[in-house]
C-alpha positions in Angstrom: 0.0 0.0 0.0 0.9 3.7 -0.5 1.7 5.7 1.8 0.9 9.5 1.9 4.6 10.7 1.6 4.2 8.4 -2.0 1.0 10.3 -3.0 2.9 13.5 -1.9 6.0 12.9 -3.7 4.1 11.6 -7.3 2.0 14.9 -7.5 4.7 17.1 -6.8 7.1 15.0 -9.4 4.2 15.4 -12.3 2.8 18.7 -11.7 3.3 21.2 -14.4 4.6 23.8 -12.7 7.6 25.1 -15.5 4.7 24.8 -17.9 2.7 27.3 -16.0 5.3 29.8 -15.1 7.1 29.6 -18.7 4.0 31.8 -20.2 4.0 33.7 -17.3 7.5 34.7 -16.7 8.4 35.7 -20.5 5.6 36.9 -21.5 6.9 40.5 -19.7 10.7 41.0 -21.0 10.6 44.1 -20.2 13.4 45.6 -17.8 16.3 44.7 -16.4 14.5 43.1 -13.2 12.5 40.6 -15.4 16.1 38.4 -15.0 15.2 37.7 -11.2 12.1 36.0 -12.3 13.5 33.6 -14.8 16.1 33.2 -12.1 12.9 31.5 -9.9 12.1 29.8 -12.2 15.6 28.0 -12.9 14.9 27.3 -9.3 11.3 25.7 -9.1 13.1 23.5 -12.0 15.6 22.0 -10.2 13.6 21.5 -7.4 10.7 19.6 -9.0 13.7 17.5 -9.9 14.1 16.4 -6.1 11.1 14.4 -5.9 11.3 12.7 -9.4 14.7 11.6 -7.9 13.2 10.2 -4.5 10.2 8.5 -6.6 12.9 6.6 -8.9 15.0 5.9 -6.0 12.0 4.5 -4.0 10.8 2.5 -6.8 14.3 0.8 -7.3 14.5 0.2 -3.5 10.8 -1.8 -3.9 12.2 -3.5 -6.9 15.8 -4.5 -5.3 13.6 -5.6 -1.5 11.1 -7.5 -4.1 14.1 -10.0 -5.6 16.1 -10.2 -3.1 13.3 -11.7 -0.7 12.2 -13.6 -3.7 15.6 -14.8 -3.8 15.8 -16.0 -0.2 13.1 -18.7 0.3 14.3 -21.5 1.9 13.3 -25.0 0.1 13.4 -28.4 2.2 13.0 -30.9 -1.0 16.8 -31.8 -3.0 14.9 -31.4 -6.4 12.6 -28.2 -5.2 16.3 -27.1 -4.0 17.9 -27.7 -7.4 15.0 -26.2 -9.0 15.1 -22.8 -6.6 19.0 -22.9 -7.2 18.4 -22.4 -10.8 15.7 -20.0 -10.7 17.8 -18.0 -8.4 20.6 -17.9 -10.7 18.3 -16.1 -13.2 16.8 -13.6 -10.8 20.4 -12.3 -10.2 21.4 -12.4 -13.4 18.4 -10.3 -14.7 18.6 -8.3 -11.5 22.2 -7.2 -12.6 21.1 -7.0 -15.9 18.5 -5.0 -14.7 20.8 -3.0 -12.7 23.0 -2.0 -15.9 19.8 -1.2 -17.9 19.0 1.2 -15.2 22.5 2.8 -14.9 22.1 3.6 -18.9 18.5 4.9 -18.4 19.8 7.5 -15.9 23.0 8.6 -18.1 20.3 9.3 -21.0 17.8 10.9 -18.4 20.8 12.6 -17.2 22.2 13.8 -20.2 18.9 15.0 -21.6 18.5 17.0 -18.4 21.3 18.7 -18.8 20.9 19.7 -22.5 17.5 21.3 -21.8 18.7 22.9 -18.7 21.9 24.2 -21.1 19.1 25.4 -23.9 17.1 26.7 -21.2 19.8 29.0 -20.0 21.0 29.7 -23.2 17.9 31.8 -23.9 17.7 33.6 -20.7 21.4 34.8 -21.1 20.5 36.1 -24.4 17.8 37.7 -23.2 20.2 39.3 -20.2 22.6 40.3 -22.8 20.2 42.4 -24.8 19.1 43.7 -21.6 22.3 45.0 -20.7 22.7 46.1 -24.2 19.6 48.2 -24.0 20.7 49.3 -20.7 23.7 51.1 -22.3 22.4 52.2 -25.3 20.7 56.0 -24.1 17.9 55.7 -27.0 16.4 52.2 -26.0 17.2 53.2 -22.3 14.5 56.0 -22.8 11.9 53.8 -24.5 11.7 51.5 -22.5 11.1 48.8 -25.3 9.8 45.1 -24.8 11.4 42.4 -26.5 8.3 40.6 -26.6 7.4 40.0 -30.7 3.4 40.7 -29.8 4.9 44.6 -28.4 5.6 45.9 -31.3 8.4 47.1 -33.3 11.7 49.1 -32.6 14.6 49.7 -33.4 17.0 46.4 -31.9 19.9 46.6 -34.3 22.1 47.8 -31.2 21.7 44.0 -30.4 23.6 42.9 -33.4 26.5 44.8 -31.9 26.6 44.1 -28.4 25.6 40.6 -28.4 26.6 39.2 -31.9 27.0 35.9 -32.3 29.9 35.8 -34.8 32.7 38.1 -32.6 30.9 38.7 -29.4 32.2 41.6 -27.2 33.3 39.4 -23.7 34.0 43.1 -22.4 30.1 43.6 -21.9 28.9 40.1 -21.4 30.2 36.9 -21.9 28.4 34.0 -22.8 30.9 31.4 -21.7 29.5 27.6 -22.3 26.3 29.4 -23.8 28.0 30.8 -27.0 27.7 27.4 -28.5 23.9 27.3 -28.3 24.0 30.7 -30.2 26.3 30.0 -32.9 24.9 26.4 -33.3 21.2 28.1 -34.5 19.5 25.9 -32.2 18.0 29.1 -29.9 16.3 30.3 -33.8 15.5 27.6 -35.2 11.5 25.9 -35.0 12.6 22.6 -35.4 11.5 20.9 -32.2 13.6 17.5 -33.2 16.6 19.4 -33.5 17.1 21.2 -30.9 16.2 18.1 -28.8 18.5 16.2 -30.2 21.3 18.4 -30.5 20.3 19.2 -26.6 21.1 15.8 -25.8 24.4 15.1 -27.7 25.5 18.2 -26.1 24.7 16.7 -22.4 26.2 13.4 -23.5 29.2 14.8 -24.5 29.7 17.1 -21.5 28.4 14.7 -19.2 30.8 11.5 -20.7 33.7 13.9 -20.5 33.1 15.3 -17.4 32.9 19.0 -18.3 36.7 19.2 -19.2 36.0 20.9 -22.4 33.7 23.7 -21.5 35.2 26.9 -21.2 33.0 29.2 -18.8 33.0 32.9 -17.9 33.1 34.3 -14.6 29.5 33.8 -14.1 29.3 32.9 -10.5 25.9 29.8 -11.7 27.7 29.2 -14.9 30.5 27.8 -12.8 28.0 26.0 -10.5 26.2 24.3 -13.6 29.6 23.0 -15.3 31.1 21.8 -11.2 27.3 20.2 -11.2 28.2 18.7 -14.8 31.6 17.3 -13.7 30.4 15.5 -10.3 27.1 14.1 -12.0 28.9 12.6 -14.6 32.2 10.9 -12.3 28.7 10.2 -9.9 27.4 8.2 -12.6 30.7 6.9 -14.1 31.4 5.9 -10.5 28.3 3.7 -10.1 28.0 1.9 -13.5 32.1 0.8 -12.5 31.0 -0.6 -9.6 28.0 -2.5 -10.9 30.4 -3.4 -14.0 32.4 -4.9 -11.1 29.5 -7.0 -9.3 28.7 -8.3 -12.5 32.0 -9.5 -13.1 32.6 -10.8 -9.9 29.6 -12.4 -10.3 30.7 -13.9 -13.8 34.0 -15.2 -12.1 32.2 -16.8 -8.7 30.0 -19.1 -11.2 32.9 -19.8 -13.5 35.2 -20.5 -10.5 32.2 -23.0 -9.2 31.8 -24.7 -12.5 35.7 -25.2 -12.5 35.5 -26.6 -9.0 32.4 -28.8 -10.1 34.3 -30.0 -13.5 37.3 -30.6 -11.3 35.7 -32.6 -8.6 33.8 -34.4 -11.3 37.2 -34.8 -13.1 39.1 -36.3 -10.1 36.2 -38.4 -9.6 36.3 -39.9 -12.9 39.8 -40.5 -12.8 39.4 -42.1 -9.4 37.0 -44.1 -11.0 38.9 -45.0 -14.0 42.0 -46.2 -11.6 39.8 -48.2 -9.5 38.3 -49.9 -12.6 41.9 -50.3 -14.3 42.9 -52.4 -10.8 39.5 -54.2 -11.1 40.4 -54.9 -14.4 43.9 -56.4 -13.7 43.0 -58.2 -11.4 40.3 -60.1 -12.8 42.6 -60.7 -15.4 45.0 -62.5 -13.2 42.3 -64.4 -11.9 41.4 -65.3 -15.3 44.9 -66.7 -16.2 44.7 -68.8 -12.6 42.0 -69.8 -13.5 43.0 -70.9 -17.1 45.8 -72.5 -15.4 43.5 -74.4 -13.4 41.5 -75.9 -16.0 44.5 -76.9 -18.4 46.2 -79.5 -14.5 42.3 -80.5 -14.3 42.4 -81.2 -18.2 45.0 -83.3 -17.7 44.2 -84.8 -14.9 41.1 -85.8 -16.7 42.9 -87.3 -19.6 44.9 -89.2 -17.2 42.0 -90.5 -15.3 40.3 -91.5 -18.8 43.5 -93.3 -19.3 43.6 -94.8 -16.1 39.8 -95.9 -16.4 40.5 -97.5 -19.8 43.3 -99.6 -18.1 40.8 -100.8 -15.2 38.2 -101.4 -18.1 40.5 -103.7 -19.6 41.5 -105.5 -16.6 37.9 -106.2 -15.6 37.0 -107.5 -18.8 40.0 -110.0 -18.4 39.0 -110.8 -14.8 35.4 -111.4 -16.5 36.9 -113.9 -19.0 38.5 -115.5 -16.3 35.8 -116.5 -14.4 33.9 -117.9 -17.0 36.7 -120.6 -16.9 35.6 -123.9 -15.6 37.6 -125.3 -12.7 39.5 -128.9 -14.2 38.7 -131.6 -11.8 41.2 -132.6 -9.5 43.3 -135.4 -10.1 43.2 -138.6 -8.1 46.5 -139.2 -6.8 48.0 -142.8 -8.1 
């Protein structure tokens, strides 16, 4: 079940607050002030961002709790037990399969942040620079003009001056990291696909090299976004190493315990085959005693049939001697 802090968290994580405040806020560009509002709204952004962090991190904790108990349910039965075993070998390897899957999803959710956070900036220091521009410039100071396309029209080609894109004057403001988005077309251009895809690369980029080849102006948040680019990424570098590392570790426990079961199962068999080879042997000596045996009674029985023959004989000649009449005896003279 829910809880209320879940219900709390999920409206504030969907609510549409930047799209409220976006019509709002720059809808009135005019002034030098209108700068602090875009500046709150930088900072409702990033906070809204706090509870779609806690509502992915609480959903990953309810899906890590949910396999691991899955994963420790004692069996009784050998075969439920081998069954459970297998099954449980799965479950982790999805689970860290999972795991990676996830890590990738928050570099691209990262990395897309990042880029529309960069576009979004980009436009409100363009807006600060003309601004400033108009600030300096004593006609536009008098009028008072809006930059707003629905105001009207005036004459802006100060702007082309003080904040041109080509050879921008860093003595009256510097765009740092932001010149890119200016010089690339992207802040211009209609082309919804594009700029969210050229967004994105440049988050990637930044984020997969850590910030080392942005080159930022003095800007005091400029500076905080590209620290804030640098720890994200070695954050996230950091934790897809060390789930590369369980994984691998992993890999090299169940390799290590089908060596040790091929090896036991190897000395086994070779047990086996030595106690087979001495059955073997000596069954086969036992095999020539017994060969011996039979060739001595052989002969033994060819003597005896010999010797039987011999008695046969004699008894027939003791028969024919019996059959012999007696002579009568003489009378003496």
């Amino acid at each position: 079940m829910m809880s209320t802090s879940d219900y709390v968290i999920n409206i504030l994580s969907i609510l549409p607050v930047p799209q409220v405040l976006v019509p709002i806020i720059f809808s009135d560009m005019r002034g030098y002030r209108s700068r602090y509002r875009r500046k709150f709204l930088n900072a409702v952004v990033l906070l809204q961002y706090g509870p779609r962090l806690l509502r992915i991190y609480r959903l990953w904790k309810i899906v890590n709790e949910t396999i691991v108990k899955k994963n420790k349910i004692p069996t009784k039965v050998s075969s439920t037990n081998e069954v459970n075993a297998e099954s449980n070998k799965l479950n982790k390897k999805g689970f860290i399969a999972m795991k990676a899957g996830l890590n990738l999803l928050l570099y691209l959710v990262a990395s897309n942040v990042l880029g529309a956070f960069w576009y979004f900036v980009s436009i409100q220091r363009e807006t600060t620079c003309w601004q400033l521009a108009c600030k300096n410039d004593i006609e536009c100071s008098k009028t008072s003009p809006s930059f707003n396309c629905a105001d009207g029209f005036g004459n802006y080609t100060f702007l082309n001056d003080s904040c041109s894109v080509e050879t921008p004057k860093t003595t009256l403001f510097d765009f740092g990291i932001f010149q890119e988005a200016r010089q690339s077309g992207i802040l211009a251009s209609k082309d919804f696909f594009q700029k969210t895809m050229y967004c994105f690369w440049w988050g990637l980029r930044n984020l997969s090299s850590l910030g080392q080849n942005l080159e930022t102006s003095s800007d005091y948040w400029e500076n905080c976004f590209t620290v804030l680019i640098s720890i994200f990424g070695l954050l996230l570098f950091l934790f897809f190493i060390g789930n590369l590392q369980v994984y691998m570790q992993w890999e090299t426990s169940e390799e290590m315990k089908e060596l040790s079961v091929h090896k036991t199962s190897k000395e086994g068999g070779e047990e086996i085959s030595k106690q087979t080879s001495k059955e073997r042997n000596e069954i086969s000596k036992e095999h020539d005693e017994i060969s011996k045996l039979l060739g001595v009674i052989s002969k033994e029985h060819d003597e005896i049939s010999k010797l039987l023959e011999v008695i046969s004989k004699e008894h027939d000649e003791i028969s024919k001697l019996l059959k012999i009449r007696p002579l009568p005896p003489v009378a003496p003279k």
